[in-house]
C-alpha positions in Angstrom: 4.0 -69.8 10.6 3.1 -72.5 12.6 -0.5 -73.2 14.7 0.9 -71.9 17.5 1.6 -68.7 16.1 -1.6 -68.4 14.3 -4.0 -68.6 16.9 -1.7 -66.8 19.6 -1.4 -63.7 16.0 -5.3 -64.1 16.3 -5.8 -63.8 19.8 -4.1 -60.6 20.7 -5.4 -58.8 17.5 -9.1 -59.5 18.7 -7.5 -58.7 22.0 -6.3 -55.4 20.6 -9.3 -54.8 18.3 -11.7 -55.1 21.8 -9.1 -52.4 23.4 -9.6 -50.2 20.9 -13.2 -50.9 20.7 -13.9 -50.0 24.6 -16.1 -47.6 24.4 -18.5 -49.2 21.5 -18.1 -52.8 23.2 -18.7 -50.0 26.8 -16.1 -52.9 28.3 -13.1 -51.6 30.0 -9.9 -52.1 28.5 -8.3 -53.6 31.6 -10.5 -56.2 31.5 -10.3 -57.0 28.1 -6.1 -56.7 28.4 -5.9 -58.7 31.3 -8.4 -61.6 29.7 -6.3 -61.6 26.3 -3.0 -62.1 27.9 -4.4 -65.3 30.4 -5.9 -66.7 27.0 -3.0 -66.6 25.2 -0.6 -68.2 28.2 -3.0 -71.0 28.1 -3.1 -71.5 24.6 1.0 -71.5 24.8 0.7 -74.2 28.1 -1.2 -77.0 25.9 1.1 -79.6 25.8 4.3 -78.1 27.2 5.8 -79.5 30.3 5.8 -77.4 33.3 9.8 -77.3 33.8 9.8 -75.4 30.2 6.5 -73.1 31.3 8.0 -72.3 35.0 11.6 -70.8 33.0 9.7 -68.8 30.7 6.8 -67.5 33.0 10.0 -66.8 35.8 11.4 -64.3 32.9 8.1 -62.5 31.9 7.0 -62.1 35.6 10.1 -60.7 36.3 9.6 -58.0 34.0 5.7 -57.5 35.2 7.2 -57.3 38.5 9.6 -54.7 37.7 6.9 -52.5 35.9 4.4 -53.0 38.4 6.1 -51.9 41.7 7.6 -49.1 39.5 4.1 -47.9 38.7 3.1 -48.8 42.2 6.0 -46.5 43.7 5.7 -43.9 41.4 1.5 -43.4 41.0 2.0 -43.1 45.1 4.4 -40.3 45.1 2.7 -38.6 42.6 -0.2 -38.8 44.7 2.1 -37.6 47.5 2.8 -34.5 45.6 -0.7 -33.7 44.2 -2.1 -33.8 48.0 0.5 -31.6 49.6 -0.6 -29.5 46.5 2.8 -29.4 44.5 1.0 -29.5 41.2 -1.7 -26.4 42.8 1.3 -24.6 42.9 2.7 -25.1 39.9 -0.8 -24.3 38.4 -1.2 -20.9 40.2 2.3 -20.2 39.4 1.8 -20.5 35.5 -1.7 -19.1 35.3 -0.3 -15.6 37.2 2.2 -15.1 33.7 -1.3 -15.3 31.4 0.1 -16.8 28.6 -1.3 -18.3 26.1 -2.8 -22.0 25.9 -0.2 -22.5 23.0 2.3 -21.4 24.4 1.7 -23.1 27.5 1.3 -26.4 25.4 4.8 -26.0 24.1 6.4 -25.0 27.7 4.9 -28.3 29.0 6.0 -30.0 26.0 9.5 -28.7 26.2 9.7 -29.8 30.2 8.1 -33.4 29.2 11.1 -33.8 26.7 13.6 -32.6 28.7 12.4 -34.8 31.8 12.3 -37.7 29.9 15.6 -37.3 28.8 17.0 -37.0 32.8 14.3 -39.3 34.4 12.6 -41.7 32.1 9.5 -41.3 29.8 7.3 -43.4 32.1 7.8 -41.3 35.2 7.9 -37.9 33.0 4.3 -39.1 31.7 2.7 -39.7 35.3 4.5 -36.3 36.3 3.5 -34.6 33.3 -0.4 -35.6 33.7 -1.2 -34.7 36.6 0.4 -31.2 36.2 -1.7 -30.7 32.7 -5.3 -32.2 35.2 -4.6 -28.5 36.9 -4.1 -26.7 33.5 -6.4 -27.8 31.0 -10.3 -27.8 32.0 -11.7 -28.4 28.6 -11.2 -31.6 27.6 -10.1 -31.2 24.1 -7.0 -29.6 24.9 -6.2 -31.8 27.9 -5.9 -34.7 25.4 -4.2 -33.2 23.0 -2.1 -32.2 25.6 -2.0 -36.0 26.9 -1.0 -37.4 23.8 1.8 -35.0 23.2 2.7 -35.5 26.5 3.5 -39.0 25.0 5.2 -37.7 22.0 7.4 -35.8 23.6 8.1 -38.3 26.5 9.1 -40.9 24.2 11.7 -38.7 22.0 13.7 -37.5 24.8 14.1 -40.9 26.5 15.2 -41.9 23.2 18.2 -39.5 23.3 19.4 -40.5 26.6 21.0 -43.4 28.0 18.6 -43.7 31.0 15.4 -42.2 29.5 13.9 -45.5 28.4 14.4 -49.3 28.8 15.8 -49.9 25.3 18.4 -47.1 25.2 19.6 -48.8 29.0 19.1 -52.0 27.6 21.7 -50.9 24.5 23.9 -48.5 27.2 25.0 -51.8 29.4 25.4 -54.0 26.6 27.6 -51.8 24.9 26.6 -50.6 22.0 27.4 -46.9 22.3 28.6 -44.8 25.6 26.1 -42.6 26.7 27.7 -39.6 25.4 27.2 -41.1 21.7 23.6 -41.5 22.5 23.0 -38.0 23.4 25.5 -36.5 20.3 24.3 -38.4 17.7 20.8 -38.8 19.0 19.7 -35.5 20.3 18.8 -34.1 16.7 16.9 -36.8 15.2 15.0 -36.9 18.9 14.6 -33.5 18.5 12.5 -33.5 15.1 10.6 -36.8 16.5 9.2 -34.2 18.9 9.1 -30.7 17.2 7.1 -31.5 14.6 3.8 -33.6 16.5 4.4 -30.7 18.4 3.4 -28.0 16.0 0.7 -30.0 14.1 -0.7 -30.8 17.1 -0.3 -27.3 18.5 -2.6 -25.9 15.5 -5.2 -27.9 17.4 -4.9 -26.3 20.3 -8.1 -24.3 21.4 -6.8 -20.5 21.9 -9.9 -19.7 24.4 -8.0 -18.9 27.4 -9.4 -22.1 30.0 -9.4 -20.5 33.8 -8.8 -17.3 35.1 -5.3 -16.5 38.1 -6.4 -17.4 41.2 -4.4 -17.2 44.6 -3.2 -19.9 46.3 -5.6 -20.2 49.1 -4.7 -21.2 52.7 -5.3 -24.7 52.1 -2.9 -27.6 53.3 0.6 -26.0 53.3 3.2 -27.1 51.3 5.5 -29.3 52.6 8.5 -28.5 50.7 10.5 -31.1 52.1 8.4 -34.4 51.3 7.9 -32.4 47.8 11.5 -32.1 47.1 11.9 -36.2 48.8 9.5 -37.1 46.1 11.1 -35.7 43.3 14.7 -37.3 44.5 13.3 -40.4 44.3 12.3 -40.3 40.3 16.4 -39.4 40.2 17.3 -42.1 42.6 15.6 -44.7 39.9 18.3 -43.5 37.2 21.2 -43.7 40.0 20.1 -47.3 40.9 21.7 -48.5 37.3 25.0 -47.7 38.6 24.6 -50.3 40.7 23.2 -52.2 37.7 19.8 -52.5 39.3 16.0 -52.2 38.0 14.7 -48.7 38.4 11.7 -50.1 40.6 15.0 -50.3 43.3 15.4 -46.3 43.3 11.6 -45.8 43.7 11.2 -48.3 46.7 13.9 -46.9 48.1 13.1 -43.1 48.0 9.3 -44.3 48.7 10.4 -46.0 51.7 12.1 -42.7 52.9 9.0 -41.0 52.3 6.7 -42.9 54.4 9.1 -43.4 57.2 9.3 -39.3 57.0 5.5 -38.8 57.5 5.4 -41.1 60.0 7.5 -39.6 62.1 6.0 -36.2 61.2 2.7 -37.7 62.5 3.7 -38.7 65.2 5.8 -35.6 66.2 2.6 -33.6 65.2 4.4 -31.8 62.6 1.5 -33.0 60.2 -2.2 -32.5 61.6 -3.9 -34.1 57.9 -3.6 -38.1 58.2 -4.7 -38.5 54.6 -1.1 -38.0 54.2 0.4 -41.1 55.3 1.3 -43.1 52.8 -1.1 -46.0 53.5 -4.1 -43.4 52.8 -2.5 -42.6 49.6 -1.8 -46.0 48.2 -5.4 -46.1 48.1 -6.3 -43.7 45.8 -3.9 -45.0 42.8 -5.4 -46.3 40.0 -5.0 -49.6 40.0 -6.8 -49.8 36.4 -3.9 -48.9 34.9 -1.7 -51.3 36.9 -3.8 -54.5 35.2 -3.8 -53.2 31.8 -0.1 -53.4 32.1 0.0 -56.8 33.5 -2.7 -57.6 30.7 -0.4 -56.2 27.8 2.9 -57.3 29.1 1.2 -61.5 29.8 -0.1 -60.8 25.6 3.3 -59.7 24.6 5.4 -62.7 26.6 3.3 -64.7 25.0 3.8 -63.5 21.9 8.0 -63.6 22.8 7.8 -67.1 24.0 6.1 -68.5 21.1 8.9 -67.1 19.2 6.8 -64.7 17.3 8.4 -61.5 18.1 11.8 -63.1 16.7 10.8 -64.2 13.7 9.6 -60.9 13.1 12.9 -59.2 14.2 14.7 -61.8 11.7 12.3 -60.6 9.3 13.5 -57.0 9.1 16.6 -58.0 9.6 16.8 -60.6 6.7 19.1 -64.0 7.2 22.1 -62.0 6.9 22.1 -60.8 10.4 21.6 -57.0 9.0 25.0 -57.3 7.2 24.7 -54.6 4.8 23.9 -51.0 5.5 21.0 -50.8 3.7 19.4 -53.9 5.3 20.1 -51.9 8.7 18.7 -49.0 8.4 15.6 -50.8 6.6 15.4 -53.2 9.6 16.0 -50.7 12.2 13.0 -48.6 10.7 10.4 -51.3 10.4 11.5 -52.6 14.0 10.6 -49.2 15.0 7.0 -49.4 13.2 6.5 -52.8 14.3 7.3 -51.1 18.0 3.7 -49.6 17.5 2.0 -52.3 18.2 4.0 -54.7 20.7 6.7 -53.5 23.7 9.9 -52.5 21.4 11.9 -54.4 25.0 12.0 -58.0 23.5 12.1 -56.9 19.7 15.5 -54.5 21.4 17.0 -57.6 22.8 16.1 -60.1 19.9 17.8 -57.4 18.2 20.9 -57.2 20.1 21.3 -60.9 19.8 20.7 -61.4 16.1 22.8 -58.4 14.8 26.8 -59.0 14.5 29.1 -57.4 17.4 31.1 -55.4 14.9 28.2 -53.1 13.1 28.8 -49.3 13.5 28.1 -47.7 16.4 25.4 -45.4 14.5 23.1 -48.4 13.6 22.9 -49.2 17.1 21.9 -45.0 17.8 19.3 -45.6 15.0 18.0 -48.5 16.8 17.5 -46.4 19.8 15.5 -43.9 18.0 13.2 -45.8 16.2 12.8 -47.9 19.0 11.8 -45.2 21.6 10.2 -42.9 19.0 7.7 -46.0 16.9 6.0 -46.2 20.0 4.1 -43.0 20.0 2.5 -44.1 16.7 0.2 -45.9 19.0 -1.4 -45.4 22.3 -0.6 -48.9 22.9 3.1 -49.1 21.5 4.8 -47.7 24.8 4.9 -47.4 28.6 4.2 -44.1 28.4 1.0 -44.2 25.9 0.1 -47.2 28.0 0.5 -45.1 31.2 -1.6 -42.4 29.9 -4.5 -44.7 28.2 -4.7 -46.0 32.1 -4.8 -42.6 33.4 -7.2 -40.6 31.4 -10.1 -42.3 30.7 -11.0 -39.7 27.6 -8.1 -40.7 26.0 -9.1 -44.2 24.1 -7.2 -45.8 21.4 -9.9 -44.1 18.9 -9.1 -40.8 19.9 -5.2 -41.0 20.0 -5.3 -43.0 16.9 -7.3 -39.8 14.9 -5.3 -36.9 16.6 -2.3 -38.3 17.5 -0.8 -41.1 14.8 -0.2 -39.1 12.0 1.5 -36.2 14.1 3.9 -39.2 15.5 4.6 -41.2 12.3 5.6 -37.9 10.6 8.0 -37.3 13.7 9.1 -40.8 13.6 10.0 -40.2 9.4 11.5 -36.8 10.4 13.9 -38.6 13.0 14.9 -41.6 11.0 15.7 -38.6 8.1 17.3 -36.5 10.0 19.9 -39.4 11.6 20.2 -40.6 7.3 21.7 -36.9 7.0 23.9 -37.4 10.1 25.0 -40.8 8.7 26.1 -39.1 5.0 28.0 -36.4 7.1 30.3 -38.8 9.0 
């Protein structure tokens, strides 16, 4: 390993340690993201010559781009639903049946994984959050709830072709069709999420949280900007048909949106102008957007300094992941690796690195561990990122005691339960 490497590998672990530190250093962690990742560009810019910088900063703002407007777009409609009081519905609705908070916590997980699976885990999270803020009150649960909120969001967008960015990434390059992905990956998926689910279900508090209560005579619903809202999290999965970003489907429906309550305004068909969409903007938390950038400026570093290769080369061994055993082995410590950095470029170093004619089912395994080795770690996904923004009770302490063990057992579980599928065929 090289300087370079060295002080970059040095950087974002103090980086990291400082994140998961907030609350003892009483620093937030957007702060601390956002000055690791500028520290680390300008240790990569000594010395090189702007033509080389302005390619490789191009690429990584492209993908900060992307993520941001997606968060943008979708923290606004989620705002959109929660003040036309979608998610006080949904909350009344549940509380009327009086069941249990376990049972409750597996219903939400349940919906989480099966969103993730149509939408994507990102969106599922924000969705998922904000429905759980009207459930739980005491605070204990609420995080558990949070974290397997992330759990579950991650296994089902690892079972579909559209639920996270590496399973797309792997769709359009061809690796498997989308109903291989789903066949051969809906099992092991399945255990990556059923069993943090019932560890961390033990943990549950059974004291029941809030009593039914009616739904008031509040702001109405508005069924229609409800149901536009929701479209638009399906219109970012029928964007990549056109082969386009998901931020393109949520910009899209968004724009809709806001042209809708405009005219609504000024029809006087709504009375409350908190609605538009200007008054909403906001109120999202843009906290969450700068850890992102903060994380993903680390992470390109860590990509552009070649780092994140040489790691993927080292599971994978100079062979190119020739034999079967060196692929499975590979697969599964890409997927722990995916923990701690953004499993996107370790995907595509991946993809390029590993030989055009290995099995389809390597290339499913790769999806799983992938998607799934993120919930080891708040910090290993969109979705634990996304939530970490979010709720400010949830630090990296807290997921890292009640939630890591729960995950890596699922992770095991998943990699297991594809070996099985792999002796059957």
């Amino acid at each position: 390993m090289d300087t370079l490497s060295i002080v970059l590998s040095i950087i974002f672990i103090l980086g990291f340690s400082g994140i998961a530190l907030e609350h003892n250093l009483k620093i937030n962690k957007s702060w601390i993201a956002l000055f690791t990742g500028a520290i680390m560009w300008m240790v990569v810019s000594y010395g090189e010559s702007k033509e080389v910088l302005d390619r490789s900063l191009d690429h990584g703002f492209a993908e900060i781009f992307e993520l941001v407007i997606f968060l943008m777009g979708a923290m606004t409609i989620v705002e959109m639903l929660g003040y036309f009081r979608f998610f006080t519905w949904i909350e009344v609705h549940l509380t009327r049946y009086k069941i249990s908070n376990r049972t409750l916590f597996w219903l939400l997980g349940s919906i989480t994984f099966v969103a993730s699976a149509l939408l994507d885990n990102l969106t599922s999270t924000l969705v998922m959050i904000q429905i759980g803020r009207h459930l739980y009150i005491k605070k204990e649960n609420f995080n558990l709830f949070v974290i397997n909120t992330v759990i579950a969001a991650n296994a089902g967008g690892a079972m579909s072709p559209v639920g996270d960015v590496t399973t797309i990434m792997l769709w359009l390059a061809g690796k498997f069709k989308a109903w291989e992905i789903i066949y051969y990956g809906m099992l092991p998926s399945l255990v990556a999420w059923i069993i943090p689910q019932t560890l961390l279900t033990a943990r549950i508090s059974l004291i029941r949280e809030r009593a039914s209560k009616e739904f008031g005579n509040g702001l109405p619903l508005q069924w229609g900007l409800i149901i536009l809202g929701l479209a638009t999290f399906g219109m970012a999965v029928i964007v990549n048909i056109l082969n386009l970003p998901p931020f393109f489907g949520i910009i899209l429906g968004l724009g809709v949106i806001a042209i809708v309550i405009d005219w609504q305004l000024s029809c006087g068909k709504l009375k409350e102008k908190a609605g538009h969409i200007v008054n909403l903007v906001k109120k999202i938390d843009m906290g969450t957007i700068y850890f992102f950038v903060g994380i993903l400026l680390a992470v390109n570093a860590l990509e552009y300094a070649g780092i994140l290769e040489a790691m993927a080369s080292s599971f994978f061994g100079t062979e190119g992941g020739a034999s079967s055993s060196t692929l499975i082995y590979g697969n599964t410590f890409l997927g722990l690796f995916s923990s701690l950095v953004d499993n996107v470029p370790l995907t595509a170093a991946a993809i390029k690195m590993l030989p055009e004619s290995i099995d389809t089912i390597y290339w499913i395994l790769l999806a799983i561990t992938a998607g799934t080795g993120g919930s080891i770690l708040v910090i290993g996904s969109a979705a634990g990122v996304a939530a970490m923004g979010q709720v400010e009770s949830l630090t990296f302490k807290e997921y890292f005691i009640k939630g890591s063990l729960p995950a890596l057992l699922g992770f095991l579980g998943a990699v297991g339960t594809w070996y099985i599928i792999y002796l059957m065929m």
